[in-house]
N, C-alpha and C positions, 0 to 999 in steps of 0.2 A: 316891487310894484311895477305894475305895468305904465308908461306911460299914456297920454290921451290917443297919439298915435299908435298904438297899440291897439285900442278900441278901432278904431277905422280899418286897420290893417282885417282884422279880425270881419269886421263886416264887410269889407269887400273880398276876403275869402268863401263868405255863406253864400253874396249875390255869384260868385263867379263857380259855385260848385251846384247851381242848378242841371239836372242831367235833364236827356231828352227821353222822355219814355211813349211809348206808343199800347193802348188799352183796344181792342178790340172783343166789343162784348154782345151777346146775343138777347133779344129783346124776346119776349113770349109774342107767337104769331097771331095770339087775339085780340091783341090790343091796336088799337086803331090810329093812325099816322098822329095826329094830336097826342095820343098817349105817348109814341115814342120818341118825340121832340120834348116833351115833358121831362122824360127818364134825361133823356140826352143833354136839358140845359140843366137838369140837378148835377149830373155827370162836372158838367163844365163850372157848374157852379161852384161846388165840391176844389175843386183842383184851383180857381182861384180865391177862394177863401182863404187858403194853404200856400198861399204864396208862388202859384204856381202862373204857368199862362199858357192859353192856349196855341198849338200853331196849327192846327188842324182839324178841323172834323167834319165827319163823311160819312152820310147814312148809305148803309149798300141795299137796305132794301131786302124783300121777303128771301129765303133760298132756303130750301130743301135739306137737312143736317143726314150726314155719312148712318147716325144710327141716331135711335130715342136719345132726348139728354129729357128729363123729368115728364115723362111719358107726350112728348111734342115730337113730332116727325121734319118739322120748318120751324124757321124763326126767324127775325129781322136784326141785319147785322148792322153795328155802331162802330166805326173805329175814330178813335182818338187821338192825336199826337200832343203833345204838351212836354213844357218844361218844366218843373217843379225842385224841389230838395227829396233827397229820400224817405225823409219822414213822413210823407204825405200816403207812400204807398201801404200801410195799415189799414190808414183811415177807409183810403178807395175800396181795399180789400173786403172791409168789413161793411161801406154800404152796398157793397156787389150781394155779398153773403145775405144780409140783410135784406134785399131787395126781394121780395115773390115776382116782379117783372121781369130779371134778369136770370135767366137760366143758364147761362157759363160766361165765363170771362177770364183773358189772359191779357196780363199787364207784361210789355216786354220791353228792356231798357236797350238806347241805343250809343253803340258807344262812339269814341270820334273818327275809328277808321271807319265804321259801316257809315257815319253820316257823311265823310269826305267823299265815299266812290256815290253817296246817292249824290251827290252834289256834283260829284262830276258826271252824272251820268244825265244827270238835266241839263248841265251846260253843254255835254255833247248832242244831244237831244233837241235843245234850241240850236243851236247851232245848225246841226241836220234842216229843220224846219227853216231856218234864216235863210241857208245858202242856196237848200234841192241837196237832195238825194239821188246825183246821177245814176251810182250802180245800186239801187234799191229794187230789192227782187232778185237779183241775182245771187249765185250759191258762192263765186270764189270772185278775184279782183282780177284776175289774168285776163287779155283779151284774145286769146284762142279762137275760134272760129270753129272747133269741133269738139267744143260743148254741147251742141245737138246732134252730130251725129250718132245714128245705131250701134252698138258695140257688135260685133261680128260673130256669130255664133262659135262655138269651136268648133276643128276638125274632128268628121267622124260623127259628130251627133249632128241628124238632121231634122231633129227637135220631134219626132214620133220615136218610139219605142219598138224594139227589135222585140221581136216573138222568136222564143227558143226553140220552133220550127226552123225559121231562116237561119238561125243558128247552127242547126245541125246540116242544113241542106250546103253551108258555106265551106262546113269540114270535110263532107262529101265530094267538094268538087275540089278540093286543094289533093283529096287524095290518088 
């Protein structure tokens, strides 16, 4: 038998294996900015029902899709970041499926190397912002002084095209 501590152990393993997953889904372009906060708080609703929470969301607004996805040319993008248990992604699955407003959707889980370098990339990022970006624009860190100058054309080509007239008239006079 397990002891009482046993049970704790166990539920601090459930709250500590919430993964960070990221839903970016596309709304139908007909529906009007109210309808898609609508989709969007069921969306978030959905995920904390399930024990989930949110850490993000962000509407991107109407854009133009690569090809037809259910005879729409645009749509209005939703992306989502949230933490949850795995078990939750069925359920989202199947009100995606279910939904006639949502025309595609991809749920994509993030694991802890990719959330470490985004973590660093914002602290380097603040940082940037905090200090100035003295070399910002520039292509390398060296400070050379003939990073503007013209590169020198080669020898022999004078940047017009020889005509295989002057050509022949050249072997002419060598002989």
């Amino acid at each position: 038998m397990l002891p009482e501590g046993g049970k704790a152990n166990a539920h601090a393993k459930e709250v500590t294996s919430l993964r960070t997953y990221e839903a970016l889904y596309i709304v139908r372009p007909d529906l009007d900015d109210d309808g898609i906060q609508t989709i969007a708080k069921e969306v978030e609703s959905l995920v904390e029902k399930n024990g989930g929470t949110i850490v993000r969301s962000e509407t991107w607004g109407r854009r133009k899709l690569a090809y037809p996805v259910k005879k729409h040319s645009d749509g209005c993008y939703v992306l989502l970041r949230f933490q949850a248990m795995p078990e939750l992604l069925p359920r989202l699955d199947n009100y995606f499926k279910l939904s006639e407003q949502v025309i595609r959707n991809m749920v994509v889980y993030f694991d802890e190397h990719t959330l470490r370098l985004e973590a660093e990339q914002q602290r380097r990022k603040e940082e940037e912002i905090r200090f100035g970006a003295p070399n910002r624009g520039r292509r390398d860190a060296d400070d050379d002084e003939d990073d503007d100058e013209p590169i020198p054309v080669a020898a022999g080509r004078r940047g017009r095209r020889r005509d295989e007239d002057e050509d022949e008239d050249e072997d002419e006079e060598t002989e």
